[in-house]
Every structure is written in structure tokens, then in C-alpha cells.
C-alpha positions in Angstrom: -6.2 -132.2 42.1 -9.6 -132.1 43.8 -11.7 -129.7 45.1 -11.8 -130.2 49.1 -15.8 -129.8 48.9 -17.7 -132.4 46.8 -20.6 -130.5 46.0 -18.6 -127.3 44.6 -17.4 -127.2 41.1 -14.1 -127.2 39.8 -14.2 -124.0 38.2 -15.8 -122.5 41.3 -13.1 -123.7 43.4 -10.3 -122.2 41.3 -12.0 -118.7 40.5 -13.3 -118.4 44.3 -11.4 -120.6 46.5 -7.8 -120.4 45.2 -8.2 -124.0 44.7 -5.7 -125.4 41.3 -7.7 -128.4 40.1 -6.3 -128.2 36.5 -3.6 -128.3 34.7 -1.9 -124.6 34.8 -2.6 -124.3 31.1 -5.6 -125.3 31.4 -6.3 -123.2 34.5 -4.9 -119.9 32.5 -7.3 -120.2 29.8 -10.2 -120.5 32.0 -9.6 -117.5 34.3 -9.4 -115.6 30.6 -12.3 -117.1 29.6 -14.3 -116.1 32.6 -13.7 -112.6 32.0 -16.2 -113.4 28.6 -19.4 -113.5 29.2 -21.2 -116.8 28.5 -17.6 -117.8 27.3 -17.8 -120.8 29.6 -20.1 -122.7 28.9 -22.9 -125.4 30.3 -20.1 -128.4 28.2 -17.2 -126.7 29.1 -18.4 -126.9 32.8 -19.6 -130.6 32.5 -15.8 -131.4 30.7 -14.5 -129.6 34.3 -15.3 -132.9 36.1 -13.1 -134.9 33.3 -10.3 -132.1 33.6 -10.1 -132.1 37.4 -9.8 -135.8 37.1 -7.0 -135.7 34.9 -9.1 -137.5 31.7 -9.7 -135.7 28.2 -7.0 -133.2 28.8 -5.6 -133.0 25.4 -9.4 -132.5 23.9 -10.0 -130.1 27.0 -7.2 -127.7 25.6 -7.9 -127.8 22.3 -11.8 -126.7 23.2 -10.0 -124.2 25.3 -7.5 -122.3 22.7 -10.9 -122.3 20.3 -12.8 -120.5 22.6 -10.0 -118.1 23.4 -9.7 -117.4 19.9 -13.4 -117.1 19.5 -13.6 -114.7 22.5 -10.2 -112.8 21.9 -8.9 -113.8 25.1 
């Protein structure tokens, strides 16, 4: 589920390269989120890493559906 380019983040990749490095759910509920401004933030970017590598997926969407909620999205 990797992004092809290293250097480029995860979230990046899916919102600007048609990349899918997540989970659709999890993928769904950022491309809401991003609509939000400052809805994404500097730990939800950091937890991308963990996300795109498969790890913390559960806590991931649970962090997810709270901002959601919190943003109305």
C-alpha cells in the first residue's frame, strides 16, 4: 500500500496522485476531512506513516470518526 515516491506523504499521494495507501475507510474519512480546514492535523499526518503501513488501524479510525464528528464531516 505504498506511495511509489519515498519522500511524498501518504496523504499527499491519495489527495494528489490517485494513489490508495489506506484502508478505503480510512481513505473516505480523510478526503472529508480535508475539505476542513486544519481538520488534519500535524498527529494525524505523523499516524499516516503507521496507517500506510498497515499498524494502529483500529486507533487510526477511531481518531478518524472523532474528528469527523468534531468537524461535521
Amino acid at each position: 500500500m505504498s506511495s511509489s515516491d519515498p519522500n511524498d506523504h501518504p496523504i499527499r499521494a491519495m489527495l494528489f496522485q490517485g494513489k490508495h495507501p489506506f484502508p478505503k475507510d480510512i481513505e473516505d474519512m480523510l478526503r472529508r476531512l480535508q475539505l476542513k480546514p486544519g481538520a488534519i492535523t500535524t498527529e494525524i499526518a505523523m499516524d499516516a506513516f503507521d496507517w500506510e503501513r498497515g499498524e494502529r488501524l483500529e486507533v487510526g479510525r477511531k481518531k478518524l470518526q472523532a474528528l469527523c464528528k468534531t468537524h461535521g464531516v
